[in-house]
C-alpha positions in Angstrom: 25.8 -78.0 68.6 23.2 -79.9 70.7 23.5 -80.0 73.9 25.1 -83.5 75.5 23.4 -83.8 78.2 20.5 -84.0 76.3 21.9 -87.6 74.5 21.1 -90.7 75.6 23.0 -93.6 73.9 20.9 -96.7 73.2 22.8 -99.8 71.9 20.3 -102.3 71.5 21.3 -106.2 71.3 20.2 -109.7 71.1 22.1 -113.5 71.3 19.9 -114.6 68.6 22.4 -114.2 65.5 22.1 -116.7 62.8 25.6 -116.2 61.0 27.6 -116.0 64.3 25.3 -117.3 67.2 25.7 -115.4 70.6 27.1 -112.3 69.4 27.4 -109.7 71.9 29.4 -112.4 74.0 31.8 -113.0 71.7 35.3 -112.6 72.9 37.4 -109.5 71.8 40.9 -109.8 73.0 39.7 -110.8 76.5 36.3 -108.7 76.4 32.7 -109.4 74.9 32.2 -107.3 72.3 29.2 -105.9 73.6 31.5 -104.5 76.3 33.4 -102.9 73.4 31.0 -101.1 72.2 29.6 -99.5 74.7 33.5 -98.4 75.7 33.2 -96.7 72.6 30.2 -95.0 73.5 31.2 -93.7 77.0 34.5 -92.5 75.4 32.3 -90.6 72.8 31.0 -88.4 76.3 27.7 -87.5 74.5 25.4 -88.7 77.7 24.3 -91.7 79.7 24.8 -94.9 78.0 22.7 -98.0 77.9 22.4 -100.9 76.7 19.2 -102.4 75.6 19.2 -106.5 76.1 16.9 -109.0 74.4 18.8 -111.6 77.2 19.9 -111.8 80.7 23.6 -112.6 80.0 23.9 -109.7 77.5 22.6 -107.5 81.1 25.4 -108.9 83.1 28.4 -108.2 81.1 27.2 -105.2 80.7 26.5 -104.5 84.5 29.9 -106.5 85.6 32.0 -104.1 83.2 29.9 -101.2 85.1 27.9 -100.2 82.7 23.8 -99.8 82.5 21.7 -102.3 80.6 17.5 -102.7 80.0 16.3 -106.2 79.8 13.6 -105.8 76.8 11.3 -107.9 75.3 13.2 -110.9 73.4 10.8 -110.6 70.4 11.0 -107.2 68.9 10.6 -107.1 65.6 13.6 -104.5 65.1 16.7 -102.8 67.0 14.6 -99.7 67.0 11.2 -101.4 68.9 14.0 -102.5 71.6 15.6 -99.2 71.7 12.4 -97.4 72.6 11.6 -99.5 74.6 15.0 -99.1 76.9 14.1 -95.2 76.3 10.9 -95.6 78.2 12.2 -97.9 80.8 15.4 -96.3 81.7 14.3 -91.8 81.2 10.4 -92.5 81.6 10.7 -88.5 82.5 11.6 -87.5 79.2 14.9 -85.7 80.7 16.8 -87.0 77.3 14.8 -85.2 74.2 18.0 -86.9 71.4 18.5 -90.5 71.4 21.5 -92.2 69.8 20.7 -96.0 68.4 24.5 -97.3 68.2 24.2 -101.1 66.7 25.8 -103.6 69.1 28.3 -105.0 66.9 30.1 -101.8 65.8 33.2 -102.4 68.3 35.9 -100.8 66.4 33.5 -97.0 65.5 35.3 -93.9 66.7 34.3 -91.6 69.5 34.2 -88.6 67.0 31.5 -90.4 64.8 29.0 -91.1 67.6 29.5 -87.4 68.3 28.8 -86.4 65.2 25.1 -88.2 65.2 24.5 -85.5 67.7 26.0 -82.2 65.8 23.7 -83.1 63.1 20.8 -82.2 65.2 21.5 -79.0 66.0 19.6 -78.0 62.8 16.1 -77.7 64.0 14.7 -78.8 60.9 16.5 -82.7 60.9 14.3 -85.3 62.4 17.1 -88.4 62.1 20.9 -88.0 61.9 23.2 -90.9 60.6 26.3 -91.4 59.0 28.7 -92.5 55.6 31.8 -93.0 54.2 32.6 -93.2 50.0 33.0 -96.5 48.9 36.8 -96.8 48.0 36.6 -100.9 47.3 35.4 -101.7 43.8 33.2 -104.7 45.2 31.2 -103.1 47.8 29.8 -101.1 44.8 28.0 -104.1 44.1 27.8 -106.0 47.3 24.2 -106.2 48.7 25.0 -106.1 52.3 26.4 -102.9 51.8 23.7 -100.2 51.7 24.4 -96.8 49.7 23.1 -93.7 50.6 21.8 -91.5 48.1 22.7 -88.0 49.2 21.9 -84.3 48.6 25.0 -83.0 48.6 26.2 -79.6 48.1 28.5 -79.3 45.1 32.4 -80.2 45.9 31.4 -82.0 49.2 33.6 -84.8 49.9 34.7 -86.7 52.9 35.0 -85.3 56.3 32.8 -83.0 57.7 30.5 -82.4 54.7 27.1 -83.0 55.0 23.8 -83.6 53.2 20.2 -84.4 53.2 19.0 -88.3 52.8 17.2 -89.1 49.4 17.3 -93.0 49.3 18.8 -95.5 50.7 19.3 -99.1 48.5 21.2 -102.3 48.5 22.0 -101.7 44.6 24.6 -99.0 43.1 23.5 -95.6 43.2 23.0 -93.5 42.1 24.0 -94.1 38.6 26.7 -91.9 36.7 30.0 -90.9 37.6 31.0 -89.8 40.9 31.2 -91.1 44.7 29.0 -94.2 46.0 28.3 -93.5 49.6 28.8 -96.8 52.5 25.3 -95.8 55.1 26.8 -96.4 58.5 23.8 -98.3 60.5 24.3 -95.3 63.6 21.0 -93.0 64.1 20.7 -89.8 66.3 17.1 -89.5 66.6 14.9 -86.2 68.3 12.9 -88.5 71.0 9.8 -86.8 69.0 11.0 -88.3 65.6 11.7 -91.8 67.3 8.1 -92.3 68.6 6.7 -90.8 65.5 8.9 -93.8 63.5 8.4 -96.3 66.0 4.3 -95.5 65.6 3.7 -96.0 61.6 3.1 -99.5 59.8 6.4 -100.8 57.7 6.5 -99.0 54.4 6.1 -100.3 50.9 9.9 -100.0 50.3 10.9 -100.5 53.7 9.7 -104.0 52.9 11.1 -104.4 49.6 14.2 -103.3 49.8 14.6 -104.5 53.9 15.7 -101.3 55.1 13.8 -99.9 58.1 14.8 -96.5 57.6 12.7 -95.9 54.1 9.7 -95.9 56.8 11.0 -92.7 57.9 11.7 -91.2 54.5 8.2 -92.3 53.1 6.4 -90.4 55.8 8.5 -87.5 54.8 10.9 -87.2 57.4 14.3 -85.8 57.4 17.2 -87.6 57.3 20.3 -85.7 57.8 24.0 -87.5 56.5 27.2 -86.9 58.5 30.6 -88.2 55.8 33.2 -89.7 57.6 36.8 -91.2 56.5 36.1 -94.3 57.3 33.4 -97.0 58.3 33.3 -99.3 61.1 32.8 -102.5 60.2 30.0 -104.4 61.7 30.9 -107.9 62.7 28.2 -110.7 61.4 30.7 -113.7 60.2 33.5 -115.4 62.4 35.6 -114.0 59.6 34.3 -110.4 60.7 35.0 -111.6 64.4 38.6 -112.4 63.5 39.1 -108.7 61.7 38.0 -107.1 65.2 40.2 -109.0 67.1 43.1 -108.0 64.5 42.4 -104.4 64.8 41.7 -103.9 68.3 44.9 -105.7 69.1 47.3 -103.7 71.0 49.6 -101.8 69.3 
């Protein structure tokens, strides 16, 4: 396994949401949801945690809750630009050679997934770790906002710890045929090397087509390396989504 004190957690964020405005403040049974997430992440004890900010209220709930936080430039074009950004700012050293980008609005993802961004890397050969769960709800096959990994997987893996190399990644259902449709889980574990190489090339031809940053990384060839899980976290975008994380991080 790679070592943990080689991690550094980067959860990049920005107000600027157009389905749910202010995001990251958004109140989770008495706590932004920022704050949430980055509890997750220090539970996951992988490393140093920070969060990268777009805006100066983002940095001080962030700070009050005793946390870290990197103001960033507001217009990045993507969560990655920020997060390399906050990598430069906060270990200009280099002391952290595996970065974990954990999106901001993930406040209900387990410990034991972020953890498992990092075990992927132990293979010398993966550039990019990141994670997915089979699709169990008929409509998500064909829901657009939900992206399916196309996996090389070896034959009888199924959920759990079972693991396999990134072919595609699409917004349609695929592959086609019988078997498992796999739900991409928007977490990365990056080697620092693979994260400036990335954050260096132009936006691919299907990158662009089918809005999904992370074909830049698989048209220049790199590796992509898939963790399964049980389950995914779902990302909150809609009040609706807000109202399902306040329902399921209520107390029991």
């Amino acid at each position: 396994m790679a070592s943990r004190q080689q991690a550094l957690v980067v959860i990049p964020a920005r107000m600027a949401s157009v389905r749910l405005p202010d995001k990251p403040l958004a109140d989770i049974r008495g706590e932004v949801m920022i704050v949430h997430v980055w509890r997750r992440a220090i539970e996951a004890d992988v490393g140093p945690v920070v969060v990268a900010c777009a805006e100066v209220e983002i940095a001080a709930a962030i700070k009050a809750a005793g946390g870290h936080a990197v103001l960033t430039d507001p217009d990045h074009p993507s969560g990655s630009d920020r997060v390399w950004e906050a990598v430069q700012k906060f270990d200009p050293d280099g002391a952290h050679d595996v970065i974990i980008n954990l999106q901001g609005d993930l406040p209900t993802i387990e410990p034991a997934q972020i953890r498992l961004c990092l075990e992927l890397l132990a293979d010398d050969a993966v550039d990019i770790s990141t994670l997915a769960a089979e699709i169990v709800e008929d409509y998500e096959r064909r829901e657009s906002s939900v992206v399916k990994a196309v996996i090389s997987l070896p034959p009888g893996a199924r959920q759990g710890r079972s693991q396999g190399r990134a072919l595609y990644f699409t917004r349609v259902p695929a592959p086609s045929g019988e078997g498992p449709l796999y739900h991409h889980i928007g977490i990365y574990g990056y080697r620092r090397a693979a994260l400036a190489r990335f954050i260096a090339l132009p936006a691919g031809h299907l990158e662009q087509r089918e809005r999904l940053e992370q074909l830049r990384a698989l048209e220049d060839g790199m590796h992509i390396e898939v963790g399964l899980v049980d389950r995914v976290p779902f990302g909150v975008d809609t009040p609706a989504d807000l109202d399902r994380a306040r329902r399921a991080l209520a107390p029991k």
